[in-house]
N, C-alpha and C positions, 0 to 999 in steps of 0.2 A: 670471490669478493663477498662481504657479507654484507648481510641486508641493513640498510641505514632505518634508523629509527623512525617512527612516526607518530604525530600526537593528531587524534581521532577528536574534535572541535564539533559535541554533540547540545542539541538543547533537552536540558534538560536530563530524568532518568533513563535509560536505556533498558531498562528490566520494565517499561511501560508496556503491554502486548501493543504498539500500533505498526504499522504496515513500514515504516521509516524506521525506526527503533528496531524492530525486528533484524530487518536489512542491514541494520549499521552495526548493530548485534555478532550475527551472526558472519557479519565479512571480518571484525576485529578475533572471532574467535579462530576463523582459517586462515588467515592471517600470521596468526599466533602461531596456529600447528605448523606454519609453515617454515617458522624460526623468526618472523618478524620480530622486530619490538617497539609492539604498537602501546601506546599510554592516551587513555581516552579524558577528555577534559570535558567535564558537565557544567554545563554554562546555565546558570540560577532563573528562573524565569519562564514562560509563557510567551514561546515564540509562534508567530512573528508578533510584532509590536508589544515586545515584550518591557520596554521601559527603561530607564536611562540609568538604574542601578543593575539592570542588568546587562546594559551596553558597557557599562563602566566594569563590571566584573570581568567580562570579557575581553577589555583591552587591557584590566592588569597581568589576563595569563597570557595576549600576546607578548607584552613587553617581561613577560621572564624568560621567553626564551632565547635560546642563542641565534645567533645567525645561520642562515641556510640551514635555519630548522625546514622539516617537509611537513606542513599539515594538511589533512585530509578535512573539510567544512562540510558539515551537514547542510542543504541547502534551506532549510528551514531557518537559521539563524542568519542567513547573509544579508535580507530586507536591513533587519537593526545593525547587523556589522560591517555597513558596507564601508563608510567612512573610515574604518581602524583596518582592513583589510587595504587599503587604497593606499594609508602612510606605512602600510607593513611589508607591500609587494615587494620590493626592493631587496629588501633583505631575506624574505621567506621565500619557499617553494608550495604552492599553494594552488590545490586540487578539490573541489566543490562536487559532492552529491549532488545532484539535482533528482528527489524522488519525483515532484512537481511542480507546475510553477502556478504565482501567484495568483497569477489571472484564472487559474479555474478554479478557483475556492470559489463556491456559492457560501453567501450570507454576509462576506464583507461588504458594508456600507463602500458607497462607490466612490467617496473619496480618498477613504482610508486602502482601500485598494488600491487605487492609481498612486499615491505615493508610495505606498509596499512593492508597487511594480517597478517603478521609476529608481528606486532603491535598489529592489532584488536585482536589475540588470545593470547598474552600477556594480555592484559587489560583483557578478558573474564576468564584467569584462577585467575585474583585477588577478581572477583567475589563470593560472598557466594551463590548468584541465579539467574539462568538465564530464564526467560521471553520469549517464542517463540507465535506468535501467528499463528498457525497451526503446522499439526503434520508433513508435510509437512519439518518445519524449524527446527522441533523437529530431525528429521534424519538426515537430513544435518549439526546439531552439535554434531550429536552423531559420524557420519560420522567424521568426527572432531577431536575427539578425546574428546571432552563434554561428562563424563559421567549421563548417563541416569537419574541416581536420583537426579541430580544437575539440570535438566530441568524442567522448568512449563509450559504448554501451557494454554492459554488465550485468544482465538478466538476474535475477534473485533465483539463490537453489530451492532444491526439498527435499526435502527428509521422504525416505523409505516410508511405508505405509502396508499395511492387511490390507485388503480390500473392503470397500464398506459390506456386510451381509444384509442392509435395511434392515426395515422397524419389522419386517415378516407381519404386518397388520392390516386390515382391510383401509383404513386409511392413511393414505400417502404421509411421511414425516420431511416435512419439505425443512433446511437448514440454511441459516443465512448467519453467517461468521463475519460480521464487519461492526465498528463502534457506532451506536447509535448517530447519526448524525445527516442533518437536511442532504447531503453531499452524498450519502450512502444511499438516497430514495429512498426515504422511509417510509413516510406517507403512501411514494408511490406502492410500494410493495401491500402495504395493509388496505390502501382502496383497490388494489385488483384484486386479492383475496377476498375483500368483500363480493367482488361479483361472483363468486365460485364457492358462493353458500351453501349452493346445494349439492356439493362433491364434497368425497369425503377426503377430508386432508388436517393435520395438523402444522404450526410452524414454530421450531425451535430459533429464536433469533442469540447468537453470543457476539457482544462485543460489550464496551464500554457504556454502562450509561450514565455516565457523568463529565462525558466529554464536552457536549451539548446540551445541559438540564432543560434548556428552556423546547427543544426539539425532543428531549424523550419523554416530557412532559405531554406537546400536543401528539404525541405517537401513542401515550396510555388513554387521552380521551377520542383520539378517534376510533382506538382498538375498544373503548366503553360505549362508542355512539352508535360504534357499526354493531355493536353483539357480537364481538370476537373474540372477548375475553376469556373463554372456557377453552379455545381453540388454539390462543398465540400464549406461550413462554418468551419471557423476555430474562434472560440472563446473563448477570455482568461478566466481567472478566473472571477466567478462571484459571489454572494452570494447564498447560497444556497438554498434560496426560490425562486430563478430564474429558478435553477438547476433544481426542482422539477416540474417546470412547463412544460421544454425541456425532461423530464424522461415519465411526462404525457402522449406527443405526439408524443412519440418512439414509433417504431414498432417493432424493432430489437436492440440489444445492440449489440457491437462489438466491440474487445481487440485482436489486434494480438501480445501482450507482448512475451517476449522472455525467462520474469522471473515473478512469482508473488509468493509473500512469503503466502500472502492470497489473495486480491480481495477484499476489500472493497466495489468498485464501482462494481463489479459484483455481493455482495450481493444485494447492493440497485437498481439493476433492478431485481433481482428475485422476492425481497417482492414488487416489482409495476409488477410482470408477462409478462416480456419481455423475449423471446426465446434469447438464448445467442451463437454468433458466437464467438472461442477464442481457444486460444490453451491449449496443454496435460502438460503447462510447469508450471512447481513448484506447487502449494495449489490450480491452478484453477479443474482438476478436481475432490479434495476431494470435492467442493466447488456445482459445477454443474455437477448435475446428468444425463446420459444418455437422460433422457425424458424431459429433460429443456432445451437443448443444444447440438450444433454441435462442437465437440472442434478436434482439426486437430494438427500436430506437428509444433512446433515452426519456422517461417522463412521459410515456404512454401507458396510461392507465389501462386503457383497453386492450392491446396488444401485451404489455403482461401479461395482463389477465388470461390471452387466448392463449397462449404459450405454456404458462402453468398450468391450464386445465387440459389440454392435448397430453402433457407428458404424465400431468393423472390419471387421466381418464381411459390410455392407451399403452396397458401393461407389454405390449410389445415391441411400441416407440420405445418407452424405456429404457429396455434390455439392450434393442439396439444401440442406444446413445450411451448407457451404460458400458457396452463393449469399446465404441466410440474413444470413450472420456479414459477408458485403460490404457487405449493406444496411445490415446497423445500424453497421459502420466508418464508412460516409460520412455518417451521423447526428451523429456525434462533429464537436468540435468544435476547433479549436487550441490549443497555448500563450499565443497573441496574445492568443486572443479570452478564456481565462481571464483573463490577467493583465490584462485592463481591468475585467473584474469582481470581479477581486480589488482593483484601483484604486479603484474605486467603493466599496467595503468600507471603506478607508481613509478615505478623505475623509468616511463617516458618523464616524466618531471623531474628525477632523479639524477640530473646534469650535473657534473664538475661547473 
């Protein structure tokens, strides 16, 4: 029997590097290999509360399709589409990503978030299935009041990798791959580097820094007030064979996130066997294992601090956690092999 179509319900571009984009990315591309026929719809707009011409774009590409179409919704658009999803249920068959949920964005003003929540779990109950990738986000919707058999989990793959050979330099090249943003611990990250002034260590940071101008702004004057500036690189998005060559001559990976639904960028320095400094917060440590990594509680200055300076300072911790973080890379699993399990997802919605 052949595979029924699907139309993939994204905000926004998909060739964006973020953690969601990537994911939805890369399941439409296995997907595809797989014979699907997936057609992905980019919804105009700055989600969530992205605004009511882009609410309105979004309900004229519900209503061109046919009935017992199957769409897949990114969970990032559900907050603004929950009302056209609700008159749409009926007719569609209708499966929601959930990368994370609303409530753990730091920096929403707190009323603007209680109604993005109120919203986002409207839209989530008009759903026939929900899409978590970790078991991590799988609790926090059960937590929720999602029940359990309504949830799938569908862990994000990874790409094959060299192993990194580090910087080969007397000071550590410590790598932090996430978009600048309050959510990623920015701040935290550059106040615990400032207590470890006197080790030697550089910090490569890549991710986006335009995602949060107003947060990559106070990240450049605390990285000018601390005297960091000769020490930290800060570099925007780049392509990802660039990425791979800055992963190479890592020494250390480092995330002081405050939330992670999974860790993407923390699996792809496992499979290159980079020791991982980061914290106990959300999917990182189902993710990284005791013998890969130092993980400390979220938003503790001092305890990063003591973590990244032990794995500096202790070229033999390293290596250990280095061999560590190889084990648990080859643990992981493909794109391939998600995207048949993300297949299998479909096909439970997939009802006569």
């Amino acid at each position: 029997m052949p595979n029924a179509k699907v139309w993939f319900v994204v905000a926004g571009d998909l060739d964006r590097p973020t953690g969601g984009n990537i994911y939805d990315r890369r399941i439409v591309e296995a997907l595809r290999g797989q014979g699907w026929d997936v057609e992905v719809m980019s919804l105009t707009g700055r989600f969530p509360n992205a605004g009511a011409a882009a609410v309105s774009h979004g309900e004229r590409m519900f209503e061109s399709l046919p009935d017992g179409s199957i769409l897949v919704i990114d969970g990032l658009v559900l907050a603004d589409m929950w009302e056209i999803v609700l008159r749409q249920r009926d007719r569609m068959r209708m499966l929601a990503i959930i990368h994370y949920a609303l409530a753990q964005v730091r920096g929403l003003p707190r009323r603007l978030k209680h109604r993005l929540c109120a919203q986002e779990q409207a839209g989530r109950e008009a759903m026939d299935r929900i899409v978590v990738t970790s078991h991590h986000m799988a609790r926090v919707l059960e937590d929720d009041g999602v029940p359990a058999g309504c949830i799938g989990i569908v862990e994000p793959g990874v790409d094959g990798a060299p192993m990194s050979r580090g910087s080969g330099a007397a000071a550590a090249t410590l790598l932090c791959v996430a978009n600048v943003t309050e959510h990623k611990g920015a701040l935290i990250l550059i106040r615990a580097l400032a207590l470890l002034e006197s080790m030697a260590w550089r910090l490569i940071w890549v991710g986006s820094l335009t995602h949060e101008p107003a947060t990559v702004l106070a990240l450049r004057r605390e990285i000018a007030d601390l005297g960091l500036a000769a020490r930290v690189e800060l570099v925007d998005e780049i392509p990802h064979e660039r990425l791979g060559a800055i992963y190479e001559s890592a020494d250390v990976f480092v995330l002081a996130s405050f939330h992670e639904a999974y860790g993407m960028a923390v699996s792809e320095a496992l499979v290159r066997g980079l020791p991982i400094v980061s914290t106990r917060a959300g999917a990182i440590p189902e993710l990284v294992p005791a013998t890969a990594g130092l993980l400390v509680p979220a938003g503790d200055v001092a305890a990063f601090a003591d973590a990244m300076g032990r794995v500096i300072a202790d070229r033999a911790l390293r290596s250990r956690l280095a061999a560590g973080a190889c084990r648990a890379g080859q643990g992981l699993r493909d794109w391939g092999a998600a995207g048949m399990q993300f297949a299998a997802e479909i096909r439970r919605v997939d009802v006569p």
